[in-house]
BATI-653410 format. One line per field, with one value per residue: x, y, z of N, C-alpha, C in turn; residue number from 1; residue in one letter. Coordinates in steps of 0.02 Angstrom, whole numbers, m for minus. Example, Ala and Ser with C-alpha at 12.3 -4.5 7.8 and 13.67 -1.06 7.14 Angstrom:
2
n_x	660, 642 $
n_y	m284, m112 $
n_z	390, 354 $
ca_x	615, 684 $
ca_y	m225, m53 $
ca_z	390, 357 $
c_x	660, 645 $
c_y	m165, 2 $
c_z	390, 394 $
pos	1, 2 $
code	A, S $
//
This chain:
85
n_x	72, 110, 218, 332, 388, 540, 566, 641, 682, 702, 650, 498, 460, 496, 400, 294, 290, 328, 449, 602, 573, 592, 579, 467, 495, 379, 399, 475, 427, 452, 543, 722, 878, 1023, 1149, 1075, 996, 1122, 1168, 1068, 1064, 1184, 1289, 1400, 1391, 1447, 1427, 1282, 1259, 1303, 1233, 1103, 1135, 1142, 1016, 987, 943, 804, 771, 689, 701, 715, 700, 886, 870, 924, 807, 786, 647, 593, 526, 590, 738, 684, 657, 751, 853, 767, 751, 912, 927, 859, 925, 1053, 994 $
n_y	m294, m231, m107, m151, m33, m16, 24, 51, m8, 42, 205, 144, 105, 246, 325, 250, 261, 116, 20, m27, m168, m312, m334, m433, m465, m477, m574, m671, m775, m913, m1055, m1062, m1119, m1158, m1084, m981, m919, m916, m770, m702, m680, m598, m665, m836, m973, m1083, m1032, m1035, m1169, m1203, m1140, m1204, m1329, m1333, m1298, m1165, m1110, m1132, m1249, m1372, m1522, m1572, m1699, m1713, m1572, m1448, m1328, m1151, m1056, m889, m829, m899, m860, m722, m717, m801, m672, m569, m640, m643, m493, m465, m514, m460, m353 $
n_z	m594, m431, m382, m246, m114, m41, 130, 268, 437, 531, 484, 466, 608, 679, 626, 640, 780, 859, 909, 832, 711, 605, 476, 340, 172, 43, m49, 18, 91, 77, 113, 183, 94, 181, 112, 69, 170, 252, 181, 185, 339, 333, 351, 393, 302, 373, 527, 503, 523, 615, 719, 680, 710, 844, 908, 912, 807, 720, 613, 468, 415, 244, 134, 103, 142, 234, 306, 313, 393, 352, 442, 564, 558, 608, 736, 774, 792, 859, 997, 1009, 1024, 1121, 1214, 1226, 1281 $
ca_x	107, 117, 284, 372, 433, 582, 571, 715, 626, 718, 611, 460, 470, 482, 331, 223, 304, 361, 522, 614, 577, 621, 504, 471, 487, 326, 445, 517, 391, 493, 599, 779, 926, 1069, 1173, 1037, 993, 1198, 1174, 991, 1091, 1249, 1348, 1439, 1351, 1464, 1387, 1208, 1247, 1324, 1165, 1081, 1146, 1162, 963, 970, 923, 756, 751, 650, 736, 661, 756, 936, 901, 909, 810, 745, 612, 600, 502, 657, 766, 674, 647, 816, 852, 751, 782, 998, 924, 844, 995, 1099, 989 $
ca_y	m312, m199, m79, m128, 13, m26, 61, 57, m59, 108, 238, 136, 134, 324, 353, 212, 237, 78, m6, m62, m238, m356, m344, m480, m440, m511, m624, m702, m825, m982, m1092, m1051, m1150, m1135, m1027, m906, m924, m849, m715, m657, m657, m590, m716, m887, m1077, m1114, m1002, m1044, m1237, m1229, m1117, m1243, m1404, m1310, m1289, m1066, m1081, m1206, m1277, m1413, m1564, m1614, m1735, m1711, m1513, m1418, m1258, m1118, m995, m809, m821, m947, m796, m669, m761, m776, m607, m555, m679, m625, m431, m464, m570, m408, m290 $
ca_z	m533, m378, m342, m194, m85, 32, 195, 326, 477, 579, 471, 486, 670, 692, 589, 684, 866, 906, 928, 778, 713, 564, 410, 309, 117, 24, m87, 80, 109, 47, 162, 129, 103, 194, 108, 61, 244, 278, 157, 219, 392, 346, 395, 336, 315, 455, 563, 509, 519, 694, 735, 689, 749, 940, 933, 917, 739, 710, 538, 442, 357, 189, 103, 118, 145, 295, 266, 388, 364, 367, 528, 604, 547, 621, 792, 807, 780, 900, 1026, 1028, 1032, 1191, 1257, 1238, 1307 $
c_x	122, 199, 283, 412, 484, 590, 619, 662, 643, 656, 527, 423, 455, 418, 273, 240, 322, 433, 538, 595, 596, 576, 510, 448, 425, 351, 484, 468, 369, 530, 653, 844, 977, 1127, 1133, 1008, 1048, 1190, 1098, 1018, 1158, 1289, 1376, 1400, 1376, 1453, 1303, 1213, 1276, 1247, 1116, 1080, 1138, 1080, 943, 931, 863, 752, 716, 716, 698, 716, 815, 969, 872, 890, 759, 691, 620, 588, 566, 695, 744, 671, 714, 878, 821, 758, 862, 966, 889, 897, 1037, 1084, 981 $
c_y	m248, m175, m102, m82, 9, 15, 43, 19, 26, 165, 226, 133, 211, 346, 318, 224, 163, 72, m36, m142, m272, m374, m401, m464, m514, m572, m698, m747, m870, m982, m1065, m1085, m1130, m1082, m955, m893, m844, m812, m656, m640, m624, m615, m777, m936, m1097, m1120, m1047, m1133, m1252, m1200, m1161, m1318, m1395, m1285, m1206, m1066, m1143, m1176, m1336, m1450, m1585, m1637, m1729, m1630, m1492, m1360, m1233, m1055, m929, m810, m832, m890, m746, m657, m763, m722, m576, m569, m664, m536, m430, m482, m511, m334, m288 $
c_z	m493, m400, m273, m161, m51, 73, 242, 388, 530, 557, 486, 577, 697, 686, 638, 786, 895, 875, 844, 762, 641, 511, 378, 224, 67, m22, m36, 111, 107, 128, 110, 145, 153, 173, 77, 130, 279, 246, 190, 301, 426, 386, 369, 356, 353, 508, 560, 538, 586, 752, 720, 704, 841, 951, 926, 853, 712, 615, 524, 393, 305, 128, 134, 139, 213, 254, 334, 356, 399, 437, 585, 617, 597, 698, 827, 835, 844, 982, 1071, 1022, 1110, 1247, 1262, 1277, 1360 $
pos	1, 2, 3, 4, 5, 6, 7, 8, 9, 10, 11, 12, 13, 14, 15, 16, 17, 18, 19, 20, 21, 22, 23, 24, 25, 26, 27, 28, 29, 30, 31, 32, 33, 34, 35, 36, 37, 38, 39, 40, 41, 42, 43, 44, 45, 46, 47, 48, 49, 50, 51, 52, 53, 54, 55, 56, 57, 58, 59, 60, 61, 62, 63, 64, 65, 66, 67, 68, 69, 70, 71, 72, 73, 74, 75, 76, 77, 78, 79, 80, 81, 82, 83, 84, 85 $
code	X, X, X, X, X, X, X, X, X, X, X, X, X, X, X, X, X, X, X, X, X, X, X, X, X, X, X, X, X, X, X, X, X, X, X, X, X, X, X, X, X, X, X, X, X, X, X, X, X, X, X, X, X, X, X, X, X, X, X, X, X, X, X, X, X, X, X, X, X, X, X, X, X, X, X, X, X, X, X, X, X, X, X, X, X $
//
């Protein structure tokens, strides 16, 4: 099995010239519940579940679970970094 390196999304940036952006760790390419959702976004299931009832945060229902993917995450992320700049 491969080493994973973790790189800083800031360090990588420098090195390649562009703009910072939002990596996606090779493990991260599951849907994720809600509260692993708030922890991958530092923040609370309250948060994520009002973010997603108000349309900012697109998720998938399957069964009785709401769950969002990395991408959703990253989208949004990006999305409120433009909104501020």
């Amino acid at each position: 099995m491969p080493t994973l390196k973790k790189v800083s999304t800031i360090d990588a940036a420098r090195t390649s010239g562009t703009s910072p952006s939002i990596s996606v760790h090779p493990n991260d390419q599951y849907l994720h519940d809600i509260p692993t959702a708030a922890a991958k976004m530092s923040t609370t299931i309250f948060a994520v579940r009002e973010l997603m009832r108000s349309g900012k945060l697109k998720f998938v229902v399957i069964g009785h679970k709401w769950l969002v993917s990395p991408a959703a995450i990253q989208e949004f992320i990006r999305s409120n970094e433009q909104a501020a700049a």
